[in-house]
N, C-alpha and C positions, 0 to 999 in steps of 0.2 A: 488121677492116673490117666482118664481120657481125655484132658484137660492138655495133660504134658505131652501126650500122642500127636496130639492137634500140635500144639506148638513145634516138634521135631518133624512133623511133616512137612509141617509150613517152612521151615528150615532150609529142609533138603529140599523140598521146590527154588527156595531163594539162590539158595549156594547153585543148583542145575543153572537158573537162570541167568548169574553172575559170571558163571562158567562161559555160557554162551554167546551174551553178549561181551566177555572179554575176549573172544572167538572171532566173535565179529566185526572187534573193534580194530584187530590185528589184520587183517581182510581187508578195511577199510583205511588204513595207514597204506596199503599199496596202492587204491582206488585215487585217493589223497592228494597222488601226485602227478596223476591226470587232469592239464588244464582243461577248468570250465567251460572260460572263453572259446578257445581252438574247438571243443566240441560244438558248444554253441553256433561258430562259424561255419559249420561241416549240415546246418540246418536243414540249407536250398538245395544237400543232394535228397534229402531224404523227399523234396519235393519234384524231383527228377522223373518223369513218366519214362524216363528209357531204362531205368530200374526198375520198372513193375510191369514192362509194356510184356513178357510172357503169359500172364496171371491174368490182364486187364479187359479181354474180349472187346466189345463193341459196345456203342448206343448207351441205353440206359447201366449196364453195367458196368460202365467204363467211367462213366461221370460219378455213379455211387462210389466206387470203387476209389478214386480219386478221392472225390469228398472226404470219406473215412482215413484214407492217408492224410488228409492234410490236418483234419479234424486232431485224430491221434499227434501229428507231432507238434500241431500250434500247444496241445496238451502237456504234452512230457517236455517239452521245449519251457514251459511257462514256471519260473521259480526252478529252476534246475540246479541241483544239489549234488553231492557226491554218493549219499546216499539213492539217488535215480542213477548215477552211473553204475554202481552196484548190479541195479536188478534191469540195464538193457534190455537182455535177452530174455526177462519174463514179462515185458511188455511187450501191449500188441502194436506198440510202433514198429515193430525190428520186423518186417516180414520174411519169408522164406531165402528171397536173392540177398537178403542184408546179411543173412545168416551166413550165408555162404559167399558172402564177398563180392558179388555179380558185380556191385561198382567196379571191383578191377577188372572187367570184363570188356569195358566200353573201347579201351583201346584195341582188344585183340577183335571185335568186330569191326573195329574202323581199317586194321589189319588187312582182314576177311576182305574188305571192301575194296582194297588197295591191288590185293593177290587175284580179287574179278577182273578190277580192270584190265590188268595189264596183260593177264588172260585174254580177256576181248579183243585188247589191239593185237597179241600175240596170233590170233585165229584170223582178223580180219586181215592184218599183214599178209597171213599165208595165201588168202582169198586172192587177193588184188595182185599176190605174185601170179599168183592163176591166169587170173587175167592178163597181164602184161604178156606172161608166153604165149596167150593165146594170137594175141595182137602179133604180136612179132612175127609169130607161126603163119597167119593169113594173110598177113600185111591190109589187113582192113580195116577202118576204123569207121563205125559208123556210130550214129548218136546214140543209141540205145548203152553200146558198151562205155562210150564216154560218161556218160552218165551214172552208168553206175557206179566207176574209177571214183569220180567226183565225192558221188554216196559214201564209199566206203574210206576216201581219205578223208573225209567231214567229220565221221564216225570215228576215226584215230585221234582226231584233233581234240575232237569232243571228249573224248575218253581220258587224252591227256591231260585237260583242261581242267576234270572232275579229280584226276588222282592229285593236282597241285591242292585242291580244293581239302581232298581227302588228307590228304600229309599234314596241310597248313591247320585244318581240324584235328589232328593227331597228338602238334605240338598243345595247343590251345587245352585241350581235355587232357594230355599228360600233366600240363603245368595246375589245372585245376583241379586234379582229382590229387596231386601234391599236395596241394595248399587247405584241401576239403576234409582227406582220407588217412594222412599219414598216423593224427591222432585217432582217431575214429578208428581204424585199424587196430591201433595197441589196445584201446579199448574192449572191443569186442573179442582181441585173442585171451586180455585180462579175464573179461565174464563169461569164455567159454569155459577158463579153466576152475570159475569160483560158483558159475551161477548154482549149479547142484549142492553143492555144500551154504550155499547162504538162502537158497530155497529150504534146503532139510531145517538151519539152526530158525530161520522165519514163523516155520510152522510149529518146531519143538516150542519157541518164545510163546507163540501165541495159543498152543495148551497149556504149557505151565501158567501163563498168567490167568486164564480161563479158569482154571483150576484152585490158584491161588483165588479169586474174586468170588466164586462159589464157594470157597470154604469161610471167605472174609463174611460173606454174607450171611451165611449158615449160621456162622460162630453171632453173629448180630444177632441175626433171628433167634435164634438158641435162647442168648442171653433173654432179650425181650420177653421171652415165652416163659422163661422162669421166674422174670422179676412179675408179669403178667400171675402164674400161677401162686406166687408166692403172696401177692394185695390179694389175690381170689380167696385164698384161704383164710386171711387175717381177715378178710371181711363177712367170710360168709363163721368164720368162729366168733366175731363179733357180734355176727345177728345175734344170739344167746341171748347177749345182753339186753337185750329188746321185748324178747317173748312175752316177759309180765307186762309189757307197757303195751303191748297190743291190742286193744278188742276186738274178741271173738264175737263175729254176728252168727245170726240165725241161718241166713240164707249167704251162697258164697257171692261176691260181691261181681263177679266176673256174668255167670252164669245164673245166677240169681235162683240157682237150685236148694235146697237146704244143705247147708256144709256138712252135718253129720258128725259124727266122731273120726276120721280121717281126715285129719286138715294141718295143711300145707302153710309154713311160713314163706312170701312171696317178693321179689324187690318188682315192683310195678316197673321203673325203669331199671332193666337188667343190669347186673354187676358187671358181666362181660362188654358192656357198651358203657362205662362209667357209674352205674349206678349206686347212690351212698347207703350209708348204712344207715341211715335216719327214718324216725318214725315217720315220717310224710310218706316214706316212699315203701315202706312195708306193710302187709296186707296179709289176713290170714286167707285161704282160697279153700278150694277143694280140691281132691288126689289127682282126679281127672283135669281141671284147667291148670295146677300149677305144670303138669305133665306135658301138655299141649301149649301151653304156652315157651316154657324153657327158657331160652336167651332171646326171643322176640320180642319187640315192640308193641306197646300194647295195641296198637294200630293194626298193626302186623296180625298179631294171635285174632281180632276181630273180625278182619277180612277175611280170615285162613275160616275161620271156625263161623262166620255167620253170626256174627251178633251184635248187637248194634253199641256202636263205640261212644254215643251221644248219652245213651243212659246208665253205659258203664261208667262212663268220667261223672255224668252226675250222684251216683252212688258213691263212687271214691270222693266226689267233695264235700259229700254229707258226713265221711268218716273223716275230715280234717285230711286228705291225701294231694299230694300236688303234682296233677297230671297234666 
């Protein structure tokens, strides 16, 4: 009856698990068709410091900090599977800006960059109009105002110079973050929407199977302990057969006190550690040392109880015993 318990449980753990991983199998037929490669190629953003530069502080924390970014992706990078596509987002490669996209960010700072400048020329144009009225207004011109004139068209020019720079960067990081992000995108919108359900079946997998393995193991031990229990009995029912073949001494051979009329049939090397049922290895004792001895070696019960194992073994060889 508890036999067949065991069996239906085991059952219904199999079939949960079957369940699960055909769960997950289904999950993984959409991951499936996310190329490798194109992720693979999308590597060198995850090595991009203008992705983490919020996060990265200075000095020694900036270099750790890195370290560990590159550490993690040369890792999740190395043998890359569909299976790692799966669980992105429960790695600690993905950090916080990955999470939230910040790579498509880079263009609308270069934006940012574009909308200062021309800010700047737009403020200092105002400036230098200043000045010209003023010019015009005193009809003066002395070096000091020329000079600055000079300053602040250097500064327009400059300005302009940086926004071709800024623009010409604009295309360059749109066409790369194409070429890096397009995949890597579908990606990540795929494991936003799976990673909670293939974190939840992950963990159900890995108690059922924990549970399946301790009951696997149980049921082994189990068995062992009965086939164990089972020679225990047939051996120690077979002592029986022995009793008349034994000589009973005067003194007990262990303790070398007088046996008495309470006395112990003994396996010198214990049943529970292999010990046979043979006259060499049986010994009649006394109430008190078969007691203290038990399942010990006879080495063991010597040390424990203080007595000297040299003149026990020689007693045992005098009674034909093979210790």
């Amino acid at each position: 009856m508890v036999k067949n318990l065991k069996k239906e449980l085991l059952l219904d753990e199999s079939d949960n698990l079957s369940r699960l991983q055909s769960r997950l199998d289904v999950i993984k037929k959409e991951f499936s068709c996310i190329s490798i490669n194109e992720i693979e190629n999308s590597k060198e953003l995850f090595l991009d410091e203008r992705l983490y530069c919020k996060r990265m502080g200075g000095g020694y924390h900036k270099r750790f900090f890195l370290n560990q970014i590159k550490k993690n992706t040369e890792k999740w990078f190395k043998k890359l599977d569909t299976d790692k596509l799966m669980r992105i987002l429960s790695t600690s490669l993905i950090e916080k800006e990955i999470k939230n996209k910040e790579y498509l960010n880079f263009i609308d700072d270069i934006d940012k960059t574009i909308k200062w400048r021309k800010n700047q020329i737009l403020l200092t144009q105002e400036e230098l109009n200043k000045k010209e009225g003023l010019f015009e207004f005193i009809f003066v011109s002395s070096v000091k105002q020329f000079e600055k004139k000079v300053e602040l068209h250097n500064y327009i020019i400059m300005q302009e110079e940086l926004i071709k720079v800024s623009e010409k960067e604009r295309i360059e990081t749109k066409k790369y973050l194409a070429e890096k992000t397009i995949t890597l995108t579908h990606l990540i919108n795929l494991a936003e929407k799976y990673t909670e359900e293939i974190n939840n079946i992950d963990n159900q997998i890995k108690k059922i199977k924990s549970a399946i393995s301790n009951k696997q193991k149980k049921s082994i031990l189990d068995s062992k302990l009965s086939k164990a229990a089972a020679i225990d009995n047939k051996l120690r029912q077979d002592i029986y057969k022995f009793k008349s073949r034994i000589k009973v001494t005067i003194n007990c051979p262990y303790c070398n006190e007088l046996l008495g009329n309470d006395i112990h049939l003994d396996h010198i090397y214990p049943v529970a550690k292999g010990g046979l049922n043979i006259e060499e290895n049986l010994v009649y004792c006394c109430q008190k040392c078969n007691a203290l001895k038990s399942s010990k070696s006879l080495k063991i019960f010597c040390n424990l109880n203080n007595l000297d194992y040299s003149e026990i073994t020689e007693r045992l060889h005098k009674l034909g015993k093979h210790v």
